[in-house]
KEMI-547791 format. One record per residue (C-alpha): residue number from 1; residue in three letters; z, x, y. Coordinates in pm, 1 decimal. Each point is the difference from the previous one (the first is absolute). Example, Ala and Ser with C-alpha at 12.3 -4.5 7.8 and 13.67 -1.06 7.14 Angstrom:
// residues 2
<voba resi="1" resn="ALA" Z="780.0" X="1230.0" Y="-450.0"/>
<voba resi="2" resn="SER" Z="-66.0" X="137.0" Y="344.0"/>
// end
This chain:
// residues 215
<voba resi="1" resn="UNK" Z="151.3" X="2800.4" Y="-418.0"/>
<voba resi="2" resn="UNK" Z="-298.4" X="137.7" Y="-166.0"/>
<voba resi="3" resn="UNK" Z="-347.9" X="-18.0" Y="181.9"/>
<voba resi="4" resn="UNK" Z="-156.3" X="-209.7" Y="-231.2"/>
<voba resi="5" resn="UNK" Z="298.3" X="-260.1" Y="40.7"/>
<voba resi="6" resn="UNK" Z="-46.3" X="50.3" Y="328.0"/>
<voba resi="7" resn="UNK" Z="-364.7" X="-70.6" Y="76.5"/>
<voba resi="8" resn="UNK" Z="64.3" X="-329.1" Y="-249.0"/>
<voba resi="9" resn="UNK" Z="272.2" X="-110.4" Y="218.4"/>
<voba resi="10" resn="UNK" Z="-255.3" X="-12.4" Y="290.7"/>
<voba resi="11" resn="UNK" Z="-298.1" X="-145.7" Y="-163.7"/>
<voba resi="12" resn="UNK" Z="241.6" X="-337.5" Y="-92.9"/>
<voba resi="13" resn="UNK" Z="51.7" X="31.1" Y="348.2"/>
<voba resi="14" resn="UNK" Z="-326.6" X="13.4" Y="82.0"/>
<voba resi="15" resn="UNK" Z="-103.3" X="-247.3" Y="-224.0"/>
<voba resi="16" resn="UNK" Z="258.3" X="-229.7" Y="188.1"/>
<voba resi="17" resn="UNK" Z="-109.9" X="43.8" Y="285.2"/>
<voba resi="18" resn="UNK" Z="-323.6" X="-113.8" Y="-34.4"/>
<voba resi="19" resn="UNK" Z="88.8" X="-297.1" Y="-237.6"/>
<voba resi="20" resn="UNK" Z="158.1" X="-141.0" Y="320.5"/>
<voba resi="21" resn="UNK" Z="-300.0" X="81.5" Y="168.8"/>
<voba resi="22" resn="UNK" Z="-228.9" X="-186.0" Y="-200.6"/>
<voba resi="23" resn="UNK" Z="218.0" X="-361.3" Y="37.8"/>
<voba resi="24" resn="UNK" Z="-123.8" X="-254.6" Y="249.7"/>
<voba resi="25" resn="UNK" Z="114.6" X="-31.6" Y="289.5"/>
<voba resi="26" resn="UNK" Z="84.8" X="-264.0" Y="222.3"/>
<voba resi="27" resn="UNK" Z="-13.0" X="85.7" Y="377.6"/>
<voba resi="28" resn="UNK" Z="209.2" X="-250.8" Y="233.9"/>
<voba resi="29" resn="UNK" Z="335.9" X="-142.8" Y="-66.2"/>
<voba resi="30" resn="UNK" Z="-41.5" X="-258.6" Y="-300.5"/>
<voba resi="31" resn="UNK" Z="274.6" X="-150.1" Y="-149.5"/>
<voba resi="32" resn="UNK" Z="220.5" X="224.0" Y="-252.6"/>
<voba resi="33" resn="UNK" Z="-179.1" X="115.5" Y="-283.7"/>
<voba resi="34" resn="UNK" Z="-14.9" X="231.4" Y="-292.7"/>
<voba resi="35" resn="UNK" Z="-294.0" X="161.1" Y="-215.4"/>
<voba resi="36" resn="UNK" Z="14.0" X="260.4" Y="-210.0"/>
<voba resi="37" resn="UNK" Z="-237.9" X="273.4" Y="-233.2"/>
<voba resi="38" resn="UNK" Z="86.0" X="113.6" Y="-330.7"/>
<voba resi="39" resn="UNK" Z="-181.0" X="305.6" Y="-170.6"/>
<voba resi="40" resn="UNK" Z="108.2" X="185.4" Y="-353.4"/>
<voba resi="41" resn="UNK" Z="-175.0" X="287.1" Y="-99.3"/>
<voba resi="42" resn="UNK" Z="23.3" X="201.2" Y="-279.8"/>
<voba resi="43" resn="UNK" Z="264.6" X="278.2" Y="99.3"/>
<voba resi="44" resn="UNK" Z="-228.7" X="257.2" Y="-254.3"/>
<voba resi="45" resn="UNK" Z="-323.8" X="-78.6" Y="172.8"/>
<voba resi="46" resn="UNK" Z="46.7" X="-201.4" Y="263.7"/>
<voba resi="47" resn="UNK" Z="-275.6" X="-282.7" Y="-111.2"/>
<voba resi="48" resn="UNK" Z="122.9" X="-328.0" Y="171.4"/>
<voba resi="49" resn="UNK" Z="109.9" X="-256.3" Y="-276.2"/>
<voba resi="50" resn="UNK" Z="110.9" X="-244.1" Y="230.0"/>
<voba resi="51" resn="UNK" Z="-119.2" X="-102.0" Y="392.0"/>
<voba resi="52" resn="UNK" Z="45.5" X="-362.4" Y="221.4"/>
<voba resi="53" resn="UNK" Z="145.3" X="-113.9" Y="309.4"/>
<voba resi="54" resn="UNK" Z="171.6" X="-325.8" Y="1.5"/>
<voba resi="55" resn="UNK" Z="211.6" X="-213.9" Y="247.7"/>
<voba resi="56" resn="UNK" Z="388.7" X="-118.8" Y="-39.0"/>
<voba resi="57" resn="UNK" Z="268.9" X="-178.0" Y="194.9"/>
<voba resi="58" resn="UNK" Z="252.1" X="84.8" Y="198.7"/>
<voba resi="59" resn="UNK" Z="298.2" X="-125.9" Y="-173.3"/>
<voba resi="60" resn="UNK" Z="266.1" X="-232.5" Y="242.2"/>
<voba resi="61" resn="UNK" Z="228.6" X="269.7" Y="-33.4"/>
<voba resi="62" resn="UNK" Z="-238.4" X="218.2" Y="221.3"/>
<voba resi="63" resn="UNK" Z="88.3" X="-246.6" Y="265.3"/>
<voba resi="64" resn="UNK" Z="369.8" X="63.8" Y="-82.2"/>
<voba resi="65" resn="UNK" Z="-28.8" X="400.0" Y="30.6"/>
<voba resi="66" resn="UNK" Z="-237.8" X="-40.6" Y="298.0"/>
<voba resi="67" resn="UNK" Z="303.7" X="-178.1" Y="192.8"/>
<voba resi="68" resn="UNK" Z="270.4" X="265.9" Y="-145.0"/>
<voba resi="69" resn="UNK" Z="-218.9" X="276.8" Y="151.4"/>
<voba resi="70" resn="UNK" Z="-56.1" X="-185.4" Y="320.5"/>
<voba resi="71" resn="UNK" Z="346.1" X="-113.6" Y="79.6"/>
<voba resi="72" resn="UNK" Z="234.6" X="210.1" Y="177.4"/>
<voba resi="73" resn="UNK" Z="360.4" X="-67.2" Y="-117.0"/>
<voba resi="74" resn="UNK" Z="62.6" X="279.6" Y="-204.3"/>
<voba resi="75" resn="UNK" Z="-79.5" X="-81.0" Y="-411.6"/>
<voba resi="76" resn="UNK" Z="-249.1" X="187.0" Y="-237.7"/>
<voba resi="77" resn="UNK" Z="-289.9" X="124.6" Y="122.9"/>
<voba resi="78" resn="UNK" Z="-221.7" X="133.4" Y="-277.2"/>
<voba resi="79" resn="UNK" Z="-400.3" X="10.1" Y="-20.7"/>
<voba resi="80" resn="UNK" Z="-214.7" X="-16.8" Y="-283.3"/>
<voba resi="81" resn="UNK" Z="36.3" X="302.5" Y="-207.3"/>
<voba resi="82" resn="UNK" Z="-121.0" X="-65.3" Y="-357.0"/>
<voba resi="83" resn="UNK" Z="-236.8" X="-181.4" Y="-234.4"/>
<voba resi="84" resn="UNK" Z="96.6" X="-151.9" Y="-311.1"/>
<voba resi="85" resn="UNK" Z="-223.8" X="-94.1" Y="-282.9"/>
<voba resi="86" resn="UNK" Z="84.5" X="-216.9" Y="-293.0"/>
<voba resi="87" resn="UNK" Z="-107.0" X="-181.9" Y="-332.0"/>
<voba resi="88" resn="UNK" Z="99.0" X="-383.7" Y="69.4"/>
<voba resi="89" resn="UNK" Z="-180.9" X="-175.1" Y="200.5"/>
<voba resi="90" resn="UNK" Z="-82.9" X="-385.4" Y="-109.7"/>
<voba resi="91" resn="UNK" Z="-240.0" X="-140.4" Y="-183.3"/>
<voba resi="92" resn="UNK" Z="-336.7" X="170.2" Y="-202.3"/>
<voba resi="93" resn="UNK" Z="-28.7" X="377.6" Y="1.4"/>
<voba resi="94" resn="UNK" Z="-330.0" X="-67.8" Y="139.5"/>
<voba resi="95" resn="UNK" Z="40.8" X="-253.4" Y="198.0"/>
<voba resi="96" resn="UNK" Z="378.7" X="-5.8" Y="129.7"/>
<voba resi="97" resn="UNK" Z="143.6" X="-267.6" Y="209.7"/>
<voba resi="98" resn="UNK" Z="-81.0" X="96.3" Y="383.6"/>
<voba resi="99" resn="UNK" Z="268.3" X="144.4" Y="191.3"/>
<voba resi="100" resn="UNK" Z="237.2" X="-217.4" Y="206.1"/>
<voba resi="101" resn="UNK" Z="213.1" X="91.8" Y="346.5"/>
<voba resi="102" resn="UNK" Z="299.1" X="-118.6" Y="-149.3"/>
<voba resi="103" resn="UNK" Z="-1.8" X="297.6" Y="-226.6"/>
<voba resi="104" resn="UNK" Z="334.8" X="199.7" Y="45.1"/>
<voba resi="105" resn="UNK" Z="-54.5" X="302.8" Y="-244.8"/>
<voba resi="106" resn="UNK" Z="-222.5" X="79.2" Y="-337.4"/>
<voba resi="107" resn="UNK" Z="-7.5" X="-207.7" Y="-271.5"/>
<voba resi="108" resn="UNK" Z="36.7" X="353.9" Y="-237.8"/>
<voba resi="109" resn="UNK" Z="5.1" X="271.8" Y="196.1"/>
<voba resi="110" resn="UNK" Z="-99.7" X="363.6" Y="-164.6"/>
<voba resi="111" resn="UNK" Z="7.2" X="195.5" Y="254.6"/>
<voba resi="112" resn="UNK" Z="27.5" X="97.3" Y="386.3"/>
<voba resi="113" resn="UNK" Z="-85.0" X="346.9" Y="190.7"/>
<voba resi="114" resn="UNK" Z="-9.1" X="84.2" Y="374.6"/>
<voba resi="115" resn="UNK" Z="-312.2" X="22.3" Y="200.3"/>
<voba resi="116" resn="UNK" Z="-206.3" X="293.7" Y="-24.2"/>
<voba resi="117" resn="UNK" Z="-117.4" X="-89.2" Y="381.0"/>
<voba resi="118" resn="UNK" Z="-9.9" X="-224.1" Y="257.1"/>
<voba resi="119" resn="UNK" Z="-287.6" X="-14.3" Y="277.4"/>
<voba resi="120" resn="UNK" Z="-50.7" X="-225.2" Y="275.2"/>
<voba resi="121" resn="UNK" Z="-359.0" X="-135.3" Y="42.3"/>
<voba resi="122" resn="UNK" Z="-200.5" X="-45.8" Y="261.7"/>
<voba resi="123" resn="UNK" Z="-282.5" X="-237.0" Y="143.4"/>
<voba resi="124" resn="UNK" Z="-265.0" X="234.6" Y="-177.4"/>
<voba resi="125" resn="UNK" Z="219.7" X="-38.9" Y="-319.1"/>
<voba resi="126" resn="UNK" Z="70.8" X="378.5" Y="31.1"/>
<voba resi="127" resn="UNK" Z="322.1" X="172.5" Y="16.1"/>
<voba resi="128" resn="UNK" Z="205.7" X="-55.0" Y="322.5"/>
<voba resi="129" resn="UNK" Z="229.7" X="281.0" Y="184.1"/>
<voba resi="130" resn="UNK" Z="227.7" X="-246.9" Y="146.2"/>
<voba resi="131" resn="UNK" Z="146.9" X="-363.1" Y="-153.4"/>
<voba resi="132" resn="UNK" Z="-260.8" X="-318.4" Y="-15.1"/>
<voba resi="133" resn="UNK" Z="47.3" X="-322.6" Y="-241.5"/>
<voba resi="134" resn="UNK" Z="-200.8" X="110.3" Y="-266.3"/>
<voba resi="135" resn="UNK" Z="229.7" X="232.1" Y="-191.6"/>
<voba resi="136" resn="UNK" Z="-125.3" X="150.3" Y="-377.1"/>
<voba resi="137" resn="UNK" Z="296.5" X="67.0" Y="-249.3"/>
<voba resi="138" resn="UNK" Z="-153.1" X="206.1" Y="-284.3"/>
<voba resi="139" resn="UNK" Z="219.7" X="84.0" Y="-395.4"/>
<voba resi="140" resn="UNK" Z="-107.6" X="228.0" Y="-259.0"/>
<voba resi="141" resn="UNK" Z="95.6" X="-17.6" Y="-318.1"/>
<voba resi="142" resn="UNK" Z="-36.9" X="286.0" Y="-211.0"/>
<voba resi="143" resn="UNK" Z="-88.3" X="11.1" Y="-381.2"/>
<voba resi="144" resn="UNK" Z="348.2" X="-75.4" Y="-174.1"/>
<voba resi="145" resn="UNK" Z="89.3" X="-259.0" Y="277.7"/>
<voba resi="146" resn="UNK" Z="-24.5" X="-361.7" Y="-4.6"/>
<voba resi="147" resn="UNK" Z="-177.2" X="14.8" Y="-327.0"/>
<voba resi="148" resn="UNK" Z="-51.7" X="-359.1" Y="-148.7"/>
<voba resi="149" resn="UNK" Z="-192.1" X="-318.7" Y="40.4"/>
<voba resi="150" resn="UNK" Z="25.5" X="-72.9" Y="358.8"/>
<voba resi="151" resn="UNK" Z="-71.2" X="-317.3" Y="187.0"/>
<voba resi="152" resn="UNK" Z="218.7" X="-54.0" Y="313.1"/>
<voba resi="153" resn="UNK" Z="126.9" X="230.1" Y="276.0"/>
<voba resi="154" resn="UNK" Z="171.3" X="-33.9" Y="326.3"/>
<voba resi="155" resn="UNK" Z="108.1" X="205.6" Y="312.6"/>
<voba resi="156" resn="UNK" Z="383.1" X="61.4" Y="27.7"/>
<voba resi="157" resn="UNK" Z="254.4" X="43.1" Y="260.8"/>
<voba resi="158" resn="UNK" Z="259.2" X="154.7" Y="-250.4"/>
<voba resi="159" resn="UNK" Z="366.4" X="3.7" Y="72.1"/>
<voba resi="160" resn="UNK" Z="-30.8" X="385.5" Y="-143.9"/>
<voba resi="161" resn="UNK" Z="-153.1" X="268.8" Y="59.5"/>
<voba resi="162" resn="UNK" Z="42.8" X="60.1" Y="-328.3"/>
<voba resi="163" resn="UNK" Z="-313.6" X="-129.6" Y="-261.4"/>
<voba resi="164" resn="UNK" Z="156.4" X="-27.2" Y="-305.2"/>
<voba resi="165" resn="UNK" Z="235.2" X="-260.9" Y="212.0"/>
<voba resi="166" resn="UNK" Z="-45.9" X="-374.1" Y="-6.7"/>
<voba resi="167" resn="UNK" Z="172.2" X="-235.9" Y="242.3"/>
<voba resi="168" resn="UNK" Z="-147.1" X="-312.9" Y="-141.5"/>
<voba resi="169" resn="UNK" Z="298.4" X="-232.8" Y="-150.1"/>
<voba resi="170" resn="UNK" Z="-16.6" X="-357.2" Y="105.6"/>
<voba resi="171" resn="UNK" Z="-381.2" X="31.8" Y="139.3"/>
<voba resi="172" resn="UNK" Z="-208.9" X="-280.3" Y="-122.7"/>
<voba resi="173" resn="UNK" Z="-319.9" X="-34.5" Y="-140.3"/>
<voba resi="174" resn="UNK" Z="-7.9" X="-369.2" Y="-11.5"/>
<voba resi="175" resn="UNK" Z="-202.9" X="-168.4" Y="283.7"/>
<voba resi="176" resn="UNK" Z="241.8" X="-310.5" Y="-80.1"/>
<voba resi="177" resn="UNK" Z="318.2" X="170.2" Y="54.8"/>
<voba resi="178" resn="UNK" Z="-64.6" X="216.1" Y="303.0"/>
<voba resi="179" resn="UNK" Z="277.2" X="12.2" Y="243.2"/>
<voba resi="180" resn="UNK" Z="-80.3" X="135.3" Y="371.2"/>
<voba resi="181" resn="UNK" Z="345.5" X="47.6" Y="67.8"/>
<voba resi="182" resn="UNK" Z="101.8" X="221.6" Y="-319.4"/>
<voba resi="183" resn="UNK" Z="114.2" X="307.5" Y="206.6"/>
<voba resi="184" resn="UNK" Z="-240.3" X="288.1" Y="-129.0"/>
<voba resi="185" resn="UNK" Z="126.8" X="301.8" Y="277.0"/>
<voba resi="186" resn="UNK" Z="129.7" X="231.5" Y="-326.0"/>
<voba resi="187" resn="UNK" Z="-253.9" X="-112.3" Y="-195.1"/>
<voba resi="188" resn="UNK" Z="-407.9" X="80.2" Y="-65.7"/>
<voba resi="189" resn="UNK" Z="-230.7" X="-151.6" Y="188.6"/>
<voba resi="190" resn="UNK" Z="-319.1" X="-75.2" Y="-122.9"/>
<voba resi="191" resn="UNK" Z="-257.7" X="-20.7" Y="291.8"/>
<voba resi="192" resn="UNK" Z="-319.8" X="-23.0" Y="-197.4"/>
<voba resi="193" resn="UNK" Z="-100.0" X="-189.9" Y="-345.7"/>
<voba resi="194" resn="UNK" Z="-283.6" X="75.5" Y="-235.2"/>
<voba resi="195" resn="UNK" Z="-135.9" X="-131.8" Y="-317.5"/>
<voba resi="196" resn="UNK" Z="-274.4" X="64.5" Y="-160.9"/>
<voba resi="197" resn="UNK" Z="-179.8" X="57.6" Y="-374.2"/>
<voba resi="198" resn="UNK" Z="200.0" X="285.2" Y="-161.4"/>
<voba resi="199" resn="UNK" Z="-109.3" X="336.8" Y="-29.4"/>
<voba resi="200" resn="UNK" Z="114.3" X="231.1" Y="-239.4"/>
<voba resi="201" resn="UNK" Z="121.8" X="318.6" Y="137.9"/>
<voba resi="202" resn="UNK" Z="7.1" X="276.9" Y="-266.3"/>
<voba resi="203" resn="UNK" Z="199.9" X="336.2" Y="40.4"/>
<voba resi="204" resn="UNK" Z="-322.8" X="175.2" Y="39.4"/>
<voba resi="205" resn="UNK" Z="-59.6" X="-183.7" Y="319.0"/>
<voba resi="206" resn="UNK" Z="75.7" X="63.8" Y="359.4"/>
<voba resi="207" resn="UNK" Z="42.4" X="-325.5" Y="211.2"/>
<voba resi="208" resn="UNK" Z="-72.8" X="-39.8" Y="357.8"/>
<voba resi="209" resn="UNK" Z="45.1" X="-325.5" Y="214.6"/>
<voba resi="210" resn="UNK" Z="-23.2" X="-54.2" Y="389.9"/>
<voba resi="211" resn="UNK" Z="145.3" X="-281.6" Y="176.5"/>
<voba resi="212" resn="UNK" Z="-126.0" X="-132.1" Y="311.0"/>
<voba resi="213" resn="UNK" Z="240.6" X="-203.0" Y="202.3"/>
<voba resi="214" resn="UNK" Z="-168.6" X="-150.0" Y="348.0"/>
<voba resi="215" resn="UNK" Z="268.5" X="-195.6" Y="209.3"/>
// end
């Protein structure tokens, strides 16, 4: 790896770092709840485009990998590993419909890429040595990924490793039809749901978005 490459690969991290910093935080033990910061710069000269923080919900099928993870008679027991943007969500591209729990998966989803890093928060909102309930997932996307107009996103528990990999067949989208009992334990399970007005991610810009999950 050359130095240059190198010293760009920590500055992202860097940069991640204190993008998690910078969310609110919420000392205590409120209910479950998500929030997240979203930043694109331009990967030339690093002038922000694009900056806010907004809130989501935890879908129902959090609840459903919560209880895999906490039971102890053998099954899957997977984390969250990845997040997945997309082009579909409902309504206006300004003004999309808000996101609902019974959300099972993206409505068009573009793309998905591992965490960059994961760091526990403390009281102070700083970064914690040792496991609290205020955990910060943070993806970068570089320029030639997830290029397109995006407007919803969601953190995964995929059934692979593997990103290029989607377990999503028979996961609804359709508040109407959603069925609590459809077994999802080899497929992906969406924890977190986001809409929100689209933004346009060009090639020539390097996405970076921190989730903040406080349970």
């Amino acid at each position: 790896m050359s130095v240059d490459r190198h010293r760009e690969k920590m500055k992202r991290a860097k940069q991640a770092m204190k993008m998690g910093a910078d969310l609110k935080y919420t000392a205590g033990f409120p209910s479950p709840s998500g929030r997240f910061i979203l930043e694109m710069r331009d990967a030339l000269t690093g002038e922000v485009q694009v900056a806010w923080e907004k809130d989501n919900v935890i879908t129902n099928d959090g609840g459903i990998l919560a209880a895999i993870l906490l039971q102890s008679r053998g099954g899957p027991a997977r984390g969250l590993s990845m997040l997945s943007v997309g082009t579909g969500a409902k309504g206006s591209l300004l003004n999309p419909d808000a996101a609902d729990p019974t959300q099972r998966r993206l409505e068009a989803e573009i793309a998905r890429k591992t965490f960059a890093s994961i760091v526990f928060r403390n009281a102070e909102g700083g970064a914690s040595s040792v496991p609290t309930n205020v955990v910060d997932f943070t993806t970068t996307y570089g320029e030639a990924e997830a290029v397109g107009p995006l407007n919803e996103m969601g953190l995964i528990s995929p059934a692979s490793d593997n990103p290029s990999v989607t377990s999503t067949e028979g996961l609804t989208t359709n508040m109407d039809v959603y069925d609590p009992t459809f077994d999802v334990s080899d497929k992906d399970i969406m924890v977190n749901y986001c809409t929100f007005a689209v933004i346009s991610k060009p090639s020539t810009s390097i996405l970076t978005i921190t989730w903040r999950l406080t349970l």
